[in-house]
C-alpha positions as a printed Julia matrix, in Angstrom:
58×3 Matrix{Float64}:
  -2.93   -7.08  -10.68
  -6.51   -6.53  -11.53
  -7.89   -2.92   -9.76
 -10.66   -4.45   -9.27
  -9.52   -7.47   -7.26
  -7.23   -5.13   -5.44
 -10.18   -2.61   -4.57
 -11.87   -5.8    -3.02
  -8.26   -6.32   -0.58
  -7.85   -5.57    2.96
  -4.68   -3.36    3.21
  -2.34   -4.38    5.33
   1.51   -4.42    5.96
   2.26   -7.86    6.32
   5.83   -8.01    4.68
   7.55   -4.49    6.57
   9.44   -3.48    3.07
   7.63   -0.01    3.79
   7.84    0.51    7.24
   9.01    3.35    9.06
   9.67    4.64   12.8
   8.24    7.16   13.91
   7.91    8.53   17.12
   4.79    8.65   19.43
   3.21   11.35   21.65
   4.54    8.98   24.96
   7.85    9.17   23.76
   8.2     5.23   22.1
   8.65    4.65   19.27
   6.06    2.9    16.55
   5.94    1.94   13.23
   3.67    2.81   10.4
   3.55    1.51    7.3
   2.43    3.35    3.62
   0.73    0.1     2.69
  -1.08   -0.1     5.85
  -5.31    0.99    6.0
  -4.88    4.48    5.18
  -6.88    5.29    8.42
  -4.56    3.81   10.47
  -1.48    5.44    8.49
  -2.87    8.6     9.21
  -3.89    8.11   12.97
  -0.11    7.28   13.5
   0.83   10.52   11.57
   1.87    9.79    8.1
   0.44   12.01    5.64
  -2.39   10.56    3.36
  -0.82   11.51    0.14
   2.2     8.93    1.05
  -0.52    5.99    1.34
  -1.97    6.54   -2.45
  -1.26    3.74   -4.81
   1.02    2.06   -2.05
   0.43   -1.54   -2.47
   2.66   -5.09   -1.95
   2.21   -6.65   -5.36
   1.87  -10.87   -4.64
């Protein structure tokens, strides 16, 4: 895939091959994704180092 063109994407977890659980501060449970927005990844505790270079390749 051309960086570029990639750089340009929305990220977004749209096929769940990188999902996890994880648990929230209610007590439910969610799911986060590596491939998600890296924002978002983090916000629902994953660690940004996990989300670098994560990517679904079409």
């Amino acid at each position: 895939m051309n960086p570029e063109i990639y750089a340009d994407r929305c990220r977004q977890c749209d096929l769940g091959f990188l999902r996890e659980s994880y648990e929230r501060e209610d007590g439910t449970l969610g799911r986060r994704c590596k491939a998600e927005d890296p924002q978002e990844y983090v916000k629902k505790g994953g660690k940004i180092e996990d989300s670098v270079g994560r990517k679904m390749s079409l």
